[in-house]
Biopython code that builds the backbone (N, CA, C, O; Angstrom):
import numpy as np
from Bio.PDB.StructureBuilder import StructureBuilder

atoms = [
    (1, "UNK", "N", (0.850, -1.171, 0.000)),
    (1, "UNK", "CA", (0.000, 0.000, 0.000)),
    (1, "UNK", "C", (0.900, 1.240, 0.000)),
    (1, "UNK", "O", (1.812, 1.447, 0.800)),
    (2, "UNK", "N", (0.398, 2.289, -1.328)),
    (2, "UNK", "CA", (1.466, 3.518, -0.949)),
    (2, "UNK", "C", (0.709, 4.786, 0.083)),
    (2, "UNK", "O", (-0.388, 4.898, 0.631)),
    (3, "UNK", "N", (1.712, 5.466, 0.012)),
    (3, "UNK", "CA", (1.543, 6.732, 1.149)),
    (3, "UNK", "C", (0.192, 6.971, 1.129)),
    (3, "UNK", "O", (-0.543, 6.631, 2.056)),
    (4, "UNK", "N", (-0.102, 7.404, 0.363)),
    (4, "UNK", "CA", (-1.276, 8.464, -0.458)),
    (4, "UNK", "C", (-2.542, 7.219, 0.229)),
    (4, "UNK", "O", (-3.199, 7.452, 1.243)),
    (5, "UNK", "N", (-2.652, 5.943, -0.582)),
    (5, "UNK", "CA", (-3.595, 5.141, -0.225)),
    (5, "UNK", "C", (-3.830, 5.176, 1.646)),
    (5, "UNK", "O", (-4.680, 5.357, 2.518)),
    (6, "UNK", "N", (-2.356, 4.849, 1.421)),
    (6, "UNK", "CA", (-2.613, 5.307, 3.641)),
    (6, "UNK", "C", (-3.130, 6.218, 4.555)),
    (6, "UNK", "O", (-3.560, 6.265, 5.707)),
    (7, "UNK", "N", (-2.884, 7.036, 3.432)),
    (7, "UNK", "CA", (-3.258, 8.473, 4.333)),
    (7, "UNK", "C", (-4.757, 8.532, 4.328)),
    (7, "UNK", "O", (-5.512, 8.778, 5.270)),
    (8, "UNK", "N", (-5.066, 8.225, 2.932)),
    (8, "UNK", "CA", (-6.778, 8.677, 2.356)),
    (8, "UNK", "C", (-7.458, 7.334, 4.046)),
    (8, "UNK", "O", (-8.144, 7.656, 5.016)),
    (9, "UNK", "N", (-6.975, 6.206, 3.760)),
    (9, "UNK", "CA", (-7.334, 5.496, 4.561)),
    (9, "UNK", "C", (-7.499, 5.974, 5.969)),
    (9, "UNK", "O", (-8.550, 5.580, 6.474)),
    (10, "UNK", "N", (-6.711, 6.749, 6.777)),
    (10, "UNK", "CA", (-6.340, 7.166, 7.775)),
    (10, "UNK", "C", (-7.158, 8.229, 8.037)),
    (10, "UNK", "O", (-7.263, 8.550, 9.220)),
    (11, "UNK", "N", (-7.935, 9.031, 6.982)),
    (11, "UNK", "CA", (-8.212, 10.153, 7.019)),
    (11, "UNK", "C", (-10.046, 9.733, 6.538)),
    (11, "UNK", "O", (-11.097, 10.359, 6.679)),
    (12, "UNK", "N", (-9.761, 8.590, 6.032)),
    (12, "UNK", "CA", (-11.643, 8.032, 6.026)),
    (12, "UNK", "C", (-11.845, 7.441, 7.333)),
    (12, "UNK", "O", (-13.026, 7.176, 7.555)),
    (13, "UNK", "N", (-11.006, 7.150, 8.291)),
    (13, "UNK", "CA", (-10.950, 6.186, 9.062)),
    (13, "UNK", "C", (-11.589, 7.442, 10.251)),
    (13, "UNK", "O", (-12.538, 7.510, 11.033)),
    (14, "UNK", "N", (-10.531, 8.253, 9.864)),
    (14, "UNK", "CA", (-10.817, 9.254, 10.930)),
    (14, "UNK", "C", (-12.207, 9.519, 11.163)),
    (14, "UNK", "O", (-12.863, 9.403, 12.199)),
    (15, "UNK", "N", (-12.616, 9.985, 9.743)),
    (15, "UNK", "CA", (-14.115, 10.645, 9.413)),
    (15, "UNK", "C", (-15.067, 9.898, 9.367)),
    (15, "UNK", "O", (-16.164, 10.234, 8.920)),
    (16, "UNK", "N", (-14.785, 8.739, 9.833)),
    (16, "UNK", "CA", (-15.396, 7.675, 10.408)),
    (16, "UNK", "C", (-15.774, 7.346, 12.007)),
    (16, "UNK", "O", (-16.773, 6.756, 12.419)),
    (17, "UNK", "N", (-14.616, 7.934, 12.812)),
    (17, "UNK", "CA", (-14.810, 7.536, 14.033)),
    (17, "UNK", "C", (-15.821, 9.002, 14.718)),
    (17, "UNK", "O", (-16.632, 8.955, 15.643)),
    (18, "UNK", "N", (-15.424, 10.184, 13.909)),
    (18, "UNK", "CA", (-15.924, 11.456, 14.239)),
    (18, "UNK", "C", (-17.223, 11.236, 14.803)),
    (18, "UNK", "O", (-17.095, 11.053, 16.013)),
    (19, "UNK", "N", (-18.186, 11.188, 14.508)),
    (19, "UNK", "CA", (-19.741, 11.269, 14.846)),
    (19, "UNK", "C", (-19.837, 10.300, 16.771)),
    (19, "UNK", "O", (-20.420, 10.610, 17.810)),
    (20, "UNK", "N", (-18.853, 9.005, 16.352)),
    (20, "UNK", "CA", (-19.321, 8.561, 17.384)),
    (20, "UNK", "C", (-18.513, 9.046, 18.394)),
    (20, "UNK", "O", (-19.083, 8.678, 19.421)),
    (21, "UNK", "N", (-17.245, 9.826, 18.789)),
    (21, "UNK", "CA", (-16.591, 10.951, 19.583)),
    (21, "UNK", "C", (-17.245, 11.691, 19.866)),
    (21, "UNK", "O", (-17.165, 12.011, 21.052)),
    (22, "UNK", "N", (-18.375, 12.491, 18.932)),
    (22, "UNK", "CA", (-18.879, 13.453, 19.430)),
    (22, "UNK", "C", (-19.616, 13.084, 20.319)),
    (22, "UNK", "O", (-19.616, 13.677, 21.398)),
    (23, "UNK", "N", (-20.470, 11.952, 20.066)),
    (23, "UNK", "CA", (-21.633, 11.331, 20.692)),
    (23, "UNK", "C", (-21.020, 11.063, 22.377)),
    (23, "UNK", "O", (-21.541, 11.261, 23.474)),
    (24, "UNK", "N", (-20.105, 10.696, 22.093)),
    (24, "UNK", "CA", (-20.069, 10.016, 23.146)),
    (24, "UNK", "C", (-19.096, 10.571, 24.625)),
    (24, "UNK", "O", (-18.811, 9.904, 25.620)),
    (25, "UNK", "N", (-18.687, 12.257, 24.259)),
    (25, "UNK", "CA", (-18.172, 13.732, 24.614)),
    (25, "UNK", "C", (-19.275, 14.227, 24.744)),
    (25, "UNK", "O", (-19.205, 15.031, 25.674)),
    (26, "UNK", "N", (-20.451, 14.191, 24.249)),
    (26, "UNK", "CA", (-21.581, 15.112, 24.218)),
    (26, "UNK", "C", (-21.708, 15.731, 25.592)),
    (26, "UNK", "O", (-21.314, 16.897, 25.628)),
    (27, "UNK", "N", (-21.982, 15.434, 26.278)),
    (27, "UNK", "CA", (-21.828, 15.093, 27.839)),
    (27, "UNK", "C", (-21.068, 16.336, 28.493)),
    (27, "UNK", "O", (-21.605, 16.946, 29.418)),
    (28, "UNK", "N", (-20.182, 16.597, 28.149)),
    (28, "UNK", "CA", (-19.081, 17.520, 28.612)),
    (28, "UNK", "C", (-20.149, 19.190, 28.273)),
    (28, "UNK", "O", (-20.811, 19.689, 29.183)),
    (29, "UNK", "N", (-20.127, 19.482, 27.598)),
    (29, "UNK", "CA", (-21.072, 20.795, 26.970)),
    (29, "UNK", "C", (-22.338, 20.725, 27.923)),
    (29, "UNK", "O", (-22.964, 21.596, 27.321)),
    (30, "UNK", "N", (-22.959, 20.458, 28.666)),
    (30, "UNK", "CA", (-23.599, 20.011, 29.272)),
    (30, "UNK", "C", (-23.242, 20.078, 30.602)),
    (30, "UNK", "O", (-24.176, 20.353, 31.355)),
    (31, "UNK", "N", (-22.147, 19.904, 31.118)),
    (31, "UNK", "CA", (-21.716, 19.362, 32.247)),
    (31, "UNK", "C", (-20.762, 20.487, 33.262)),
    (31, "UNK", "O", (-20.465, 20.616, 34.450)),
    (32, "UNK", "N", (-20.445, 21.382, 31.551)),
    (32, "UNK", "CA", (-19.942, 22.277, 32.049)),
    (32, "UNK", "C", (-20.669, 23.461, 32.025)),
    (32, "UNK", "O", (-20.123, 24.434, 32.547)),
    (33, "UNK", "N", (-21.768, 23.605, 31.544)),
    (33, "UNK", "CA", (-22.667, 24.700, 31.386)),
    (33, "UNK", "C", (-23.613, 24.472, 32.676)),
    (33, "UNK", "O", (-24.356, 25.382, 33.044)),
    (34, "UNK", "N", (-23.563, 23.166, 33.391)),
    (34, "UNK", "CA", (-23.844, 23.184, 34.975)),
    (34, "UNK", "C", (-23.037, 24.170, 35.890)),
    (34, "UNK", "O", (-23.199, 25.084, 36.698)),
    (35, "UNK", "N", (-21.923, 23.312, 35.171)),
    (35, "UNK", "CA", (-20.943, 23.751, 36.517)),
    (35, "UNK", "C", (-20.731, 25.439, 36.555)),
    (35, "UNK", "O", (-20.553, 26.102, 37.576)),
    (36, "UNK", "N", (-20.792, 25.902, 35.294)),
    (36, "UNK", "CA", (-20.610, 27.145, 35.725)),
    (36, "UNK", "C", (-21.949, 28.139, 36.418)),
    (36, "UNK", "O", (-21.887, 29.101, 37.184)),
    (37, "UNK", "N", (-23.147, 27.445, 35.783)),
    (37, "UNK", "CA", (-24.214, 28.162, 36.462)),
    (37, "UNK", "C", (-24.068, 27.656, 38.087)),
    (37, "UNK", "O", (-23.389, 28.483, 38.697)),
    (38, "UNK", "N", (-24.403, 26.810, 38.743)),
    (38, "UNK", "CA", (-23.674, 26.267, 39.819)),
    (38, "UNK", "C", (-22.490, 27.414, 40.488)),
    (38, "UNK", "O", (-22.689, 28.085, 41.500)),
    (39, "UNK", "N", (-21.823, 27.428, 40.040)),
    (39, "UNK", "CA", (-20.731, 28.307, 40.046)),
    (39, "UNK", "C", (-21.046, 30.425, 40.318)),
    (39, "UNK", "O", (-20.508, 31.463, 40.701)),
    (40, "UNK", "N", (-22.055, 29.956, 39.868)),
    (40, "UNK", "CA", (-22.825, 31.666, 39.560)),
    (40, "UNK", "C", (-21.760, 32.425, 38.798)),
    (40, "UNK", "O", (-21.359, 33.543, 39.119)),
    (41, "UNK", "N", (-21.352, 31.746, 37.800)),
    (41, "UNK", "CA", (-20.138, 32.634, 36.785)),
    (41, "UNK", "C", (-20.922, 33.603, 35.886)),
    (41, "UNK", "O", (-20.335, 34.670, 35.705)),
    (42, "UNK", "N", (-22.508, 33.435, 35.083)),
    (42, "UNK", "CA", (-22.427, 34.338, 34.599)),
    (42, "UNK", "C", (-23.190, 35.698, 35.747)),
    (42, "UNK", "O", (-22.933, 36.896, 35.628)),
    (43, "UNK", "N", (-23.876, 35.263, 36.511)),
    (43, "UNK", "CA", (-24.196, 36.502, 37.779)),
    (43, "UNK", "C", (-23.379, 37.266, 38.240)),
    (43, "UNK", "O", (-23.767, 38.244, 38.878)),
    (44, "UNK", "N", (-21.694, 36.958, 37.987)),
    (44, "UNK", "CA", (-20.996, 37.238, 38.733)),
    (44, "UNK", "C", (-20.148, 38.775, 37.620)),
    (44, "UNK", "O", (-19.846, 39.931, 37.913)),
    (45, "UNK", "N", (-20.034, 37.890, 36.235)),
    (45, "UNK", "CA", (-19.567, 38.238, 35.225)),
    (45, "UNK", "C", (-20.295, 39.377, 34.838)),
    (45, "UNK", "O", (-19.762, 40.400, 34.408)),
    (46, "UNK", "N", (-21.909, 39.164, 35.032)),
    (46, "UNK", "CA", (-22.903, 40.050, 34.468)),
    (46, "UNK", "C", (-23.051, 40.965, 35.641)),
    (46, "UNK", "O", (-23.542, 41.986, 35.160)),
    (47, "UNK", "N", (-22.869, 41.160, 37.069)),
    (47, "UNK", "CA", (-22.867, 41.982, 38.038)),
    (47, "UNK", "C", (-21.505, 42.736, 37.645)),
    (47, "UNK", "O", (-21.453, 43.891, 38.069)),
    (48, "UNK", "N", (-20.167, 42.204, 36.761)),
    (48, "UNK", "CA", (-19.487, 42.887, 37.148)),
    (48, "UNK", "C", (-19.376, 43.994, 35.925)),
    (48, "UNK", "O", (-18.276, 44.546, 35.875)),
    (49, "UNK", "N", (-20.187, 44.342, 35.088)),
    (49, "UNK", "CA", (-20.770, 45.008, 34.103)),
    (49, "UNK", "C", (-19.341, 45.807, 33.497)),
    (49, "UNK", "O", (-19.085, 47.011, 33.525)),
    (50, "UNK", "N", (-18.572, 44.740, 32.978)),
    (50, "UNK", "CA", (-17.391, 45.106, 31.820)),
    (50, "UNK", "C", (-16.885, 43.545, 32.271)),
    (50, "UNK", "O", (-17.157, 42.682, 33.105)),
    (51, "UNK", "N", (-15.930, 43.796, 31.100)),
    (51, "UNK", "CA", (-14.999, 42.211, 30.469)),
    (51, "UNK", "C", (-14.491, 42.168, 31.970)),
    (51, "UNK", "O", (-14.568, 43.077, 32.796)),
    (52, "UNK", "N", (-13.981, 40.964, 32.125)),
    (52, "UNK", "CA", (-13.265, 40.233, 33.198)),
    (52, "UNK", "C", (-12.133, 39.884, 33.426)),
    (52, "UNK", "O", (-12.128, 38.742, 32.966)),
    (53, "UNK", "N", (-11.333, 40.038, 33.749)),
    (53, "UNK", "CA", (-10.164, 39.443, 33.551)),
    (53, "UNK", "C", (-10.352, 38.048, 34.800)),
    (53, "UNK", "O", (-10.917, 37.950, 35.889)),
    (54, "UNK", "N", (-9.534, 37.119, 33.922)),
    (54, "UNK", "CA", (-9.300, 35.380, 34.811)),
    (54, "UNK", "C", (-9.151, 35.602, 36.222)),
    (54, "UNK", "O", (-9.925, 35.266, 37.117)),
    (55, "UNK", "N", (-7.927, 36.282, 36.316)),
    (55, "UNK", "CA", (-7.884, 36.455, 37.864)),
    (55, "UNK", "C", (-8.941, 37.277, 38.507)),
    (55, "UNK", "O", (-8.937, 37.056, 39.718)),
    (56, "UNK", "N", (-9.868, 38.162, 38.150)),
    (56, "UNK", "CA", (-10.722, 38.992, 38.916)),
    (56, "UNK", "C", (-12.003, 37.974, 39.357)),
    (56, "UNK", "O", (-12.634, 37.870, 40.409)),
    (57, "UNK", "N", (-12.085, 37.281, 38.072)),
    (57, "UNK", "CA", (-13.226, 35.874, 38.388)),
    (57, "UNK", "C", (-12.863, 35.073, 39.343)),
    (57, "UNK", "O", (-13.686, 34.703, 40.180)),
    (58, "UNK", "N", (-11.667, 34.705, 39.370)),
    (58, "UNK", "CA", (-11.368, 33.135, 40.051)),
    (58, "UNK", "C", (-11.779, 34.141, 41.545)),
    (58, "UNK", "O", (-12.644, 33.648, 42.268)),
    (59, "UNK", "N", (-11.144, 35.567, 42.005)),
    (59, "UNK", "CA", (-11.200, 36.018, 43.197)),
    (59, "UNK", "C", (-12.738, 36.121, 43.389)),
    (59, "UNK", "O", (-13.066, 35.765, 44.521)),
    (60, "UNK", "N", (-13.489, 36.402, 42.817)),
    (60, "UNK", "CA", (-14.600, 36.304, 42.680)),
    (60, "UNK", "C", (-15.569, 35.454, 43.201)),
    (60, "UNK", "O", (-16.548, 35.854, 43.832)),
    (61, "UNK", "N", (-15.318, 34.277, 42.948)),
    (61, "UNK", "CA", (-15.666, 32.790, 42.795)),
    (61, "UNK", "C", (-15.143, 32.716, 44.212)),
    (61, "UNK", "O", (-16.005, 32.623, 45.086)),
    (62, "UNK", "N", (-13.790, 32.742, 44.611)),
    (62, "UNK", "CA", (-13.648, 32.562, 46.008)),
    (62, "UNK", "C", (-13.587, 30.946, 46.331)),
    (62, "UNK", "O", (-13.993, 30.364, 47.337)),
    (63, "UNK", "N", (-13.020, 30.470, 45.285)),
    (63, "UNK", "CA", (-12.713, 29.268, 45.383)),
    (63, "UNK", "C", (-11.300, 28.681, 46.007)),
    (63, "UNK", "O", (-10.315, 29.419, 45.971)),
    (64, "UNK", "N", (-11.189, 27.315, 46.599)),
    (64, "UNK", "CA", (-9.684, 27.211, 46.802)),
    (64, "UNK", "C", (-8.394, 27.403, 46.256)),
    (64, "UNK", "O", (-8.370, 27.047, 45.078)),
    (65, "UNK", "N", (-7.406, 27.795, 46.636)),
    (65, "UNK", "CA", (-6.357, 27.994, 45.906)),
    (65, "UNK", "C", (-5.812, 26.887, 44.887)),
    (65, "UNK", "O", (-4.934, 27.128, 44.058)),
    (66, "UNK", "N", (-6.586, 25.347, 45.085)),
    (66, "UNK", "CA", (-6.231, 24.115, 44.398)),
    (66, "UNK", "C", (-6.876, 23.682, 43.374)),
    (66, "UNK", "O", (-6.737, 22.604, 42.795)),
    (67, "UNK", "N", (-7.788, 24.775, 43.088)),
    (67, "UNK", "CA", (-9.273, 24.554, 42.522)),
    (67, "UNK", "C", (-9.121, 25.693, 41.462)),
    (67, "UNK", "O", (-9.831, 25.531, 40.469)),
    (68, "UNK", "N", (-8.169, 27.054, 41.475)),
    (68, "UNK", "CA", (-8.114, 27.784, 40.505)),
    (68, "UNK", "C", (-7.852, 27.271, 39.172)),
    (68, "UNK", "O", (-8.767, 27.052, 38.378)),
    (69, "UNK", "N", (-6.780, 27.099, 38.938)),
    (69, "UNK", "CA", (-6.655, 26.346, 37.870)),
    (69, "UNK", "C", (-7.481, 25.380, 37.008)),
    (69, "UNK", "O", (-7.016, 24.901, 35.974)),
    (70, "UNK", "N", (-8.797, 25.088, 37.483)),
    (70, "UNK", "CA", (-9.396, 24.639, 36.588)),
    (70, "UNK", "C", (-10.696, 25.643, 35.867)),
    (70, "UNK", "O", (-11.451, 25.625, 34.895)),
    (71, "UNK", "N", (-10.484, 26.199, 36.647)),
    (71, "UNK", "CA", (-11.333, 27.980, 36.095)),
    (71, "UNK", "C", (-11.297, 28.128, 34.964)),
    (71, "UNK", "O", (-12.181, 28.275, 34.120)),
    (72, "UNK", "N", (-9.530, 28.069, 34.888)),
    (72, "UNK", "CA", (-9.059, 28.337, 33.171)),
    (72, "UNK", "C", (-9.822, 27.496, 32.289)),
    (72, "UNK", "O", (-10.297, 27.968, 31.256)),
    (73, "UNK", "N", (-9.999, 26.144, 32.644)),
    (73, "UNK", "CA", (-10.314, 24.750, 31.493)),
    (73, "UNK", "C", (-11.437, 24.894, 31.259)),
    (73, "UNK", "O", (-11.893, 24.816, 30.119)),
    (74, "UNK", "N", (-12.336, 25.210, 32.622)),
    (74, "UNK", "CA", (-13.863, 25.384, 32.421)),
    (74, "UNK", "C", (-14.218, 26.588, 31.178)),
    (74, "UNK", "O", (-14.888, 26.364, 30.170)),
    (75, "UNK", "N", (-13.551, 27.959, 31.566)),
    (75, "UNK", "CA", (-13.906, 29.152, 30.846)),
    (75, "UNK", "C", (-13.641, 28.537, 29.513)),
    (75, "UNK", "O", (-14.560, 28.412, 28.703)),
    (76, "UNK", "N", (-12.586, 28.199, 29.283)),
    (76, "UNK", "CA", (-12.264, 27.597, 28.062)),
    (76, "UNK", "C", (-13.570, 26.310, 27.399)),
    (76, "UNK", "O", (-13.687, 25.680, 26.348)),
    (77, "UNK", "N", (-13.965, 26.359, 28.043)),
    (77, "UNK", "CA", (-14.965, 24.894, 27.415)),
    (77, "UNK", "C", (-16.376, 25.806, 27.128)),
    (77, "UNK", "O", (-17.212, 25.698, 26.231)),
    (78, "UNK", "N", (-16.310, 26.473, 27.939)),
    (78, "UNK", "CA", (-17.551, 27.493, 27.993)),
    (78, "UNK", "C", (-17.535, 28.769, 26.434)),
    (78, "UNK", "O", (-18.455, 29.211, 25.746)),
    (79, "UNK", "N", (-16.112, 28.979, 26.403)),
    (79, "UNK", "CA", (-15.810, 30.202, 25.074)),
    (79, "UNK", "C", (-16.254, 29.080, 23.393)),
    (79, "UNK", "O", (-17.006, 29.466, 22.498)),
    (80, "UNK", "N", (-15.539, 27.758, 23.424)),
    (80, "UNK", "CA", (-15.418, 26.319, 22.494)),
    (80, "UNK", "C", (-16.852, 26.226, 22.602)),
    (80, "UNK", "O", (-17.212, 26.031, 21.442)),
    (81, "UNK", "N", (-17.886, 26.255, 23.345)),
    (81, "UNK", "CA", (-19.064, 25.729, 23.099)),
    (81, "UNK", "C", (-19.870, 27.012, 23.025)),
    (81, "UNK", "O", (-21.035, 26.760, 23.336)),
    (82, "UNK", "N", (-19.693, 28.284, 22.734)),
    (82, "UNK", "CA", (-20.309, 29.539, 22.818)),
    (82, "UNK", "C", (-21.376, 29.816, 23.627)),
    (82, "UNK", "O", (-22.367, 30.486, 23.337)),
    (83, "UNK", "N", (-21.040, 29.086, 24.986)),
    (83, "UNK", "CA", (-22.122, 29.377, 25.862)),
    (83, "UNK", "C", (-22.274, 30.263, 26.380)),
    (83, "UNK", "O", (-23.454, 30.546, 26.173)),
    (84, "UNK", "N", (-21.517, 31.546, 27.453)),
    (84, "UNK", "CA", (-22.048, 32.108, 28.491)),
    (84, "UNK", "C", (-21.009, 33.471, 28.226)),
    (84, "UNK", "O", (-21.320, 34.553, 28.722)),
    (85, "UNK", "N", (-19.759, 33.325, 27.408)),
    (85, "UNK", "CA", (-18.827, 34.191, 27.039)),
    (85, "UNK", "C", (-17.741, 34.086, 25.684)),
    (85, "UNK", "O", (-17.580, 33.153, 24.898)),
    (86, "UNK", "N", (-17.054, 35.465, 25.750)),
    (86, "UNK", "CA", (-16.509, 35.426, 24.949)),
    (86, "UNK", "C", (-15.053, 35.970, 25.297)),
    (86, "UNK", "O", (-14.749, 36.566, 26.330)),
    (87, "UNK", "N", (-14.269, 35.671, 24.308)),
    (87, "UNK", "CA", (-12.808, 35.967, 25.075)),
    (87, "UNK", "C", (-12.046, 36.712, 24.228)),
    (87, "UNK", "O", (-11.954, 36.471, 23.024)),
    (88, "UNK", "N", (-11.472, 37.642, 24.812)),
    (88, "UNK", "CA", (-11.210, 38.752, 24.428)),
    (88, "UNK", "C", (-9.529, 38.919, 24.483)),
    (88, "UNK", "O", (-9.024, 38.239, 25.376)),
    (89, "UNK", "N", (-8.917, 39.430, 23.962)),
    (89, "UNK", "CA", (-7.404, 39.621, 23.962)),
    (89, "UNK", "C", (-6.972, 40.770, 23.948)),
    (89, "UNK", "O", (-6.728, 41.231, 22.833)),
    (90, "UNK", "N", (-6.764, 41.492, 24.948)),
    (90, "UNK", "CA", (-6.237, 42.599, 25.240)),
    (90, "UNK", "C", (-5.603, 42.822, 26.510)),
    (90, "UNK", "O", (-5.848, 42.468, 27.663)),
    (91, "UNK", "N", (-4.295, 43.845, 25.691)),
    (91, "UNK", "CA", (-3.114, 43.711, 26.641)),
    (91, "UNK", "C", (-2.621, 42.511, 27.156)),
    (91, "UNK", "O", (-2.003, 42.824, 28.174)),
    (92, "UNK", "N", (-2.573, 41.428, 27.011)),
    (92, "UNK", "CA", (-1.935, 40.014, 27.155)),
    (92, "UNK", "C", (-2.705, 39.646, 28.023)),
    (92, "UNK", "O", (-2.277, 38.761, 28.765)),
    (93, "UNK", "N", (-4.110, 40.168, 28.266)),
    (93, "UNK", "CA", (-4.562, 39.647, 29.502)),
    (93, "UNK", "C", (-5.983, 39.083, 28.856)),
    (93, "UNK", "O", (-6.568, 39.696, 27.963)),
    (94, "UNK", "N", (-6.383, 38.041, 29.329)),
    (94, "UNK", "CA", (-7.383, 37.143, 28.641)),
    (94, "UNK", "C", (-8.503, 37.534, 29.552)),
    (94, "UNK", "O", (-8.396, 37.182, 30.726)),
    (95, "UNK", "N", (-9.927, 38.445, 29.063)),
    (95, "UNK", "CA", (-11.049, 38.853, 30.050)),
    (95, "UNK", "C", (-12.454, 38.025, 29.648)),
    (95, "UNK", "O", (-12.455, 37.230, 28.708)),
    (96, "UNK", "N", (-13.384, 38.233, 30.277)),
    (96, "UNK", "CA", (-14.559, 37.312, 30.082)),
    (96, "UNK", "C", (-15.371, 38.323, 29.810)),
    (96, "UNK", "O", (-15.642, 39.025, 30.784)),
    (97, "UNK", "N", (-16.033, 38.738, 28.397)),
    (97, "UNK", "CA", (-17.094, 39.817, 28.359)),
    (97, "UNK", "C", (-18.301, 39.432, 28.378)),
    (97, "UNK", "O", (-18.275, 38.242, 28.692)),
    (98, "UNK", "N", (-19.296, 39.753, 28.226)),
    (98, "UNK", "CA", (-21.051, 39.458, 28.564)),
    (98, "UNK", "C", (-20.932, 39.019, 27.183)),
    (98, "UNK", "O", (-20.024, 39.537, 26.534)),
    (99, "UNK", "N", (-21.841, 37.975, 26.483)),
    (99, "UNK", "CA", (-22.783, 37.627, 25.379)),
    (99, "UNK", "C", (-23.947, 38.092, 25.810)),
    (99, "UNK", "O", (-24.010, 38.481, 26.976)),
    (100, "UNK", "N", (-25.026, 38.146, 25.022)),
    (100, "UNK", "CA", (-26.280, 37.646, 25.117)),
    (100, "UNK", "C", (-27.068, 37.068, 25.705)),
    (100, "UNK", "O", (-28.067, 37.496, 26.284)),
    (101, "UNK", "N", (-26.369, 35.199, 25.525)),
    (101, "UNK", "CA", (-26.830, 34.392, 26.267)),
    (101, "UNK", "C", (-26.085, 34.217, 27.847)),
    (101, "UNK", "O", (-26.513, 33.406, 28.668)),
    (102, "UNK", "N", (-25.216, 34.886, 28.038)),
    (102, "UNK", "CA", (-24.638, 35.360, 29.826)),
    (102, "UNK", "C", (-25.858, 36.077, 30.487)),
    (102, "UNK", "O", (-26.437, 35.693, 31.504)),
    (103, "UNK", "N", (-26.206, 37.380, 29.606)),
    (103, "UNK", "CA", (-27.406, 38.380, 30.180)),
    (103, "UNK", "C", (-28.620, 37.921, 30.380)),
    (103, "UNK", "O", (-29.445, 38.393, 31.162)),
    (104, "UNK", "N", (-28.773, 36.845, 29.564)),
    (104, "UNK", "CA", (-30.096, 35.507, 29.543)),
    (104, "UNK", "C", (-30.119, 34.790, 30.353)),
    (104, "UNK", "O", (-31.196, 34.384, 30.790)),
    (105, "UNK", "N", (-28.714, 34.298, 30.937)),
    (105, "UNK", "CA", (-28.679, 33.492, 32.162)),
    (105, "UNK", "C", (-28.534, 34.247, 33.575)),
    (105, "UNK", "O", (-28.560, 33.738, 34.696)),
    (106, "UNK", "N", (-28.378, 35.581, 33.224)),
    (106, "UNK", "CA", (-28.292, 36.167, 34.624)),
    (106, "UNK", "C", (-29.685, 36.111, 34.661)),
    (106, "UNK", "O", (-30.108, 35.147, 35.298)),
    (107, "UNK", "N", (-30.586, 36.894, 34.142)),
    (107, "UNK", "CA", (-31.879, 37.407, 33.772)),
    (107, "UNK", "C", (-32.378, 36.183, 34.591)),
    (107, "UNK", "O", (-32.720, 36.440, 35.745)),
    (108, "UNK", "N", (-32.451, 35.182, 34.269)),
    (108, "UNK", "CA", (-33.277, 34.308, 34.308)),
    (108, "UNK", "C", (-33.165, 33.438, 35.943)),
    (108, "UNK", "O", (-33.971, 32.693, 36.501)),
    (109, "UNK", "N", (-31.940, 33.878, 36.312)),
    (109, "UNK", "CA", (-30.974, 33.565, 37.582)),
    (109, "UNK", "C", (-31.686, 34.639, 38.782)),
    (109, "UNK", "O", (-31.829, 34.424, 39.985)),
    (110, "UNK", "N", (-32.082, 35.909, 37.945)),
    (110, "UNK", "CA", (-32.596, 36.336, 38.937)),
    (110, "UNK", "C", (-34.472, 36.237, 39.356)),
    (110, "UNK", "O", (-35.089, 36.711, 40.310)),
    (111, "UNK", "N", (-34.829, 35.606, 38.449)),
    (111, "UNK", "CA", (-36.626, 35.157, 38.680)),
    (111, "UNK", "C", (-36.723, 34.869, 39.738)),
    (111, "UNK", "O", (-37.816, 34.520, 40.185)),
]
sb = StructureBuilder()
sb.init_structure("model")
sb.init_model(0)
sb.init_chain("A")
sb.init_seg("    ")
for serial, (resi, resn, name, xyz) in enumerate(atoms, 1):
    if name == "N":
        sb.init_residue(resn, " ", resi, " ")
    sb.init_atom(name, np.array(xyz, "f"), 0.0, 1.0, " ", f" {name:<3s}", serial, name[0])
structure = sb.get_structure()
């Protein structure tokens, strides 16, 4: 078998396994759009009425010092699935600004 045949193979193979990865990750988008409501990230984000910077949230949140670090992974799963924010790049500093659907979840946080 040459390169080319391998690759195409490798690359149907791939686009093959895709659907059932997603399926079966689905879970996560979900899990983390708990955790942050749970979390009161967008109440917190949307009380603080301008972009965020990481560290102003995590102080925010008032979580353990062992527990910051996953702030980052969450926000990050939250920006990848366009749920609750958006991320912004300025001055080297990575902030959390309001969407839409953040102001929807505060809104609705406060009924």
């Amino acid at each position: 078998m040459n390169t080319t045949n391998l690759a195409r193979g490798s690359a149907e193979f791939l686009q093959a396994q895709y659907p059932i990865y997603k399926h079966i990750f689905s879970f996560i988008s979900s899990l983390s759009l708990e955790c942050a409501v749970q979390l009161s990230i967008p109440e917190i984000i949307n009380s603080h009425n301008q972009p965020m910077t990481l560290p102003n949230l995590v102080s925010a949140l008032r979580l353990p010092r062992s527990k910051t670090g996953h702030v980052h992974r969450l926000m990050r799963l939250l920006v990848h699935n366009g749920w609750s924010v958006k991320l912004l790049k300025t001055a080297e500093v990575l902030s959390r600004d309001r969407t839409p659907l953040s102001m929807l979840e505060a809104a609705q946080g406060q009924q």
